[in-house]
Each structure stands twice: as C-alpha cells, then as structure tokens.
C-alpha positions in Angstrom: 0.0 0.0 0.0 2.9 2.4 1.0 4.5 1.6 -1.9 1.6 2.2 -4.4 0.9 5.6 -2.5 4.6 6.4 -3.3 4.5 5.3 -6.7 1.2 7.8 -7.1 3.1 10.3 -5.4 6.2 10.1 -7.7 3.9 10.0 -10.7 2.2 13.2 -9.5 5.3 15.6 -9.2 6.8 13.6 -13.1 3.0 15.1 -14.7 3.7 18.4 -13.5 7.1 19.0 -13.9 7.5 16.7 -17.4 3.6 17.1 -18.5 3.9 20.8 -19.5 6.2 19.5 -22.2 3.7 17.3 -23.4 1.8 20.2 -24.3 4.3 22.3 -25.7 3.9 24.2 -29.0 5.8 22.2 -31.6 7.8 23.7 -34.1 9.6 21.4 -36.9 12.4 22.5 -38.8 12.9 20.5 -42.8 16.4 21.5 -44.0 17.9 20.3 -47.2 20.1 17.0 -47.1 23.9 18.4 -45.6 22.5 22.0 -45.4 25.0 24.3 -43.2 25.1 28.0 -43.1 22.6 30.4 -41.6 18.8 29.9 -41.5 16.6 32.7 -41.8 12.8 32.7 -41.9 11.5 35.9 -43.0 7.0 36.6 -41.6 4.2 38.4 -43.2 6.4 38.1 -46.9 4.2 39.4 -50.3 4.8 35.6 -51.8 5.1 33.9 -49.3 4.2 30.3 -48.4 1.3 29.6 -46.1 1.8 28.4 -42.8 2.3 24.4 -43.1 1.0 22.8 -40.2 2.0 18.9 -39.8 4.2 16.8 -37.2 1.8 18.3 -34.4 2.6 21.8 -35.2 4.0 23.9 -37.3 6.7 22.7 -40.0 9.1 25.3 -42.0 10.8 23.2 -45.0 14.0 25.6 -45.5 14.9 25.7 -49.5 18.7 25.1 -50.6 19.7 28.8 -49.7 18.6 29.1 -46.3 15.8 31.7 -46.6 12.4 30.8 -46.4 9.6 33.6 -47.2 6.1 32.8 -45.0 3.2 34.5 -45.3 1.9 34.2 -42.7 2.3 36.4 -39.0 5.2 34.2 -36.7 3.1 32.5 -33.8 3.5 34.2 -30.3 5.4 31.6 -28.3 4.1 31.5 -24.9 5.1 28.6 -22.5 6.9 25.4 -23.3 8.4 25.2 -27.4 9.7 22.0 -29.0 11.5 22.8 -31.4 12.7 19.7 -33.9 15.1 19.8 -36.5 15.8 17.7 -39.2 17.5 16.9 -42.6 15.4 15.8 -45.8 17.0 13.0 -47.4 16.9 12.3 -51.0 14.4 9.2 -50.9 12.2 11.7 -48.2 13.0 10.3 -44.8 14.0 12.8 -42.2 17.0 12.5 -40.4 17.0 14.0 -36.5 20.0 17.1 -36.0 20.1 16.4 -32.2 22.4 19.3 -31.2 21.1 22.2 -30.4 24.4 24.7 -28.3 22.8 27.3 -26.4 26.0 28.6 -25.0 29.3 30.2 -26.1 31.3 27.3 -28.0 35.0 27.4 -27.1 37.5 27.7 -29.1 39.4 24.1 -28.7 41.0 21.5 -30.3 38.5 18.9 -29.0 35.9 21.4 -30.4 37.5 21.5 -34.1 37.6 18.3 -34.2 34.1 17.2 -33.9 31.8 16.5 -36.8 28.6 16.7 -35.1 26.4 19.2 -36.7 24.0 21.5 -34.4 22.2 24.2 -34.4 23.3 27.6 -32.9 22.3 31.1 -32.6 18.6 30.7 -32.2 17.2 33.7 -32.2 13.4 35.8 -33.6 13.2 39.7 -34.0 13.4 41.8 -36.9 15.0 43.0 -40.0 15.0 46.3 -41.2 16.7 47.6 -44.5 15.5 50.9 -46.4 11.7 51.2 -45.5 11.1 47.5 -45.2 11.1 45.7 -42.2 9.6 42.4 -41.6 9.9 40.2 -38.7 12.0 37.4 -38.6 13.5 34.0 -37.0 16.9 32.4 -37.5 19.5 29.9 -36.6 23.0 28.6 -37.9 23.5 24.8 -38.9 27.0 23.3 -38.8 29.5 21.8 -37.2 31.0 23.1 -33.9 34.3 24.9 -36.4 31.9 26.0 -38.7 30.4 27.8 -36.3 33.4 29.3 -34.9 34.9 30.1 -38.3 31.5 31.5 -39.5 31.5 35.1 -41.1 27.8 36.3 -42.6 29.0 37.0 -46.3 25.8 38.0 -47.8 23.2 40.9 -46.3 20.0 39.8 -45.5 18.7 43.0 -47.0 20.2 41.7 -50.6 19.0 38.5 -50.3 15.1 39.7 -49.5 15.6 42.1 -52.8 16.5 39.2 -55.0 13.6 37.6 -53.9 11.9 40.4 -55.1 10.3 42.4 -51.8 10.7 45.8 -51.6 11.1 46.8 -54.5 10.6 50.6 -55.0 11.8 51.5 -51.5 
C-alpha cells in the first residue's frame, strides 16, 4: 500500500514538472540533405508560403539557400516550445540534428575536431533595410568549427531584394 501511494506520489510531481512539455507548442524544422550556413525565416512576406501545419505543429521546410519567405504572421510563443530539426534525405525520410548549443562554444582543439552538426544562434526579431522591415527567426547549422569560423557573407537585405520584396523602396 505504502508503496503504491509512493509510486502515485512520484507519478504526480513527473506530470507536472514533465507534463507541460507534453503540451508544448511544436515547431519542426525540414532543411535540405547536408544544409550548413545560416537559416533565416523571413513573416508576413508578399509571396510567401502559407503556414504548413503537420508533425503536431507547425513545419518550416527551408529551400537550398537558407531563406524561407512565410506568409503568414510568426506565432507568439508563450510557455513550453519544442522545437525539432531535421535533414530531408533524397528518398524523403527525415534524419533528427540532435544538437542544439545554447551557449558560447570554445574555441578548442576537441571542439574543431568534432563533426557533429548542431544548431546555434537561435534567435526571432526583426530585419529592417530601407523602408522594409519584416519580422523574422533564424539559426545557424553546422559543425562546432563552422560555427566558430563562421563570417555572414551576404546581407540579408540583398538577399530579401532578389527575392523580389521591396522593390521601390
């Protein structure tokens, strides 16, 4: 009897500290087979492509350069996110990218040397070039030296006027 009461009591405290998660908002992420570089995912884009909902949320399937136009407004995050992130592979499956670094990566040998890709530099806000601005998320993909070697070589501003937005700004 003790025991089952202790058993109910452990299960208790796992549903409210684990079962929020549970819950969380989802949020996949589909990225080209090998795809490293920066990530950016540009809201409320003239040409965009709806909101894809799927996987028990919502999925953004990043094209080969990185930049992904949405129609749509970005969700307001509130409470627990689960993000996922994955790699397409050629026959369609989807391959898990497990690493997620939320914290400065040293410069080290060990570092270098490993040849685990991750994601880095997650991070939502806005960009703003001439009398545009749209709001935006982003994140890097790579391995632990490509992140540390990484230098932005293209303007973001550029890249959205390729695409075609604001023109006659």
């Amino acid at each position: 009897m003790i025991n089952g009461l202790v058993s109910l009591g452990h299960l208790g405290v796992a549903s409210v500290v684990f079962g929020p998660m549970l819950l969380a908002e989802k949020f996949t992420y589909i990225l080209p087979d090998g795809y490293t570089g920066e990530v950016e995912i540009v809201f409320e884009a003239p040409g965009g492509i709806p909101e894809e909902l799927g996987h028990g949320g919502v999925v953004f399937r990043i094209p080969e350069d990185g930049l992904l136009l949405v129609a749509s407004k970005p969700r307001e995050r509130s409470g627990w996110v689960r993000s996922l992130y994955f790699y397409q592979k050629q026959d369609r499956s989807l391959e898990p990218i497990a690493n997620e670094w939320f914290t400065t990566i040293h410069d080290t040998v060990a570092n270098r040397a490993d040849r685990t890709v991750g994601i880095y530099l997650q991070g939502s806000g806005s960009i703003a070039f001439e009398n545009c601005k749209f709001r935006r998320e982003g994140f890097q993909v790579g391995t632990m030296a490509q992140h540390l070697d990484f230098r932005s070589t293209r303007d973001w501003g550029e890249r959205l006027r390729e695409r075609g937005l604001c023109k006659g700004h």
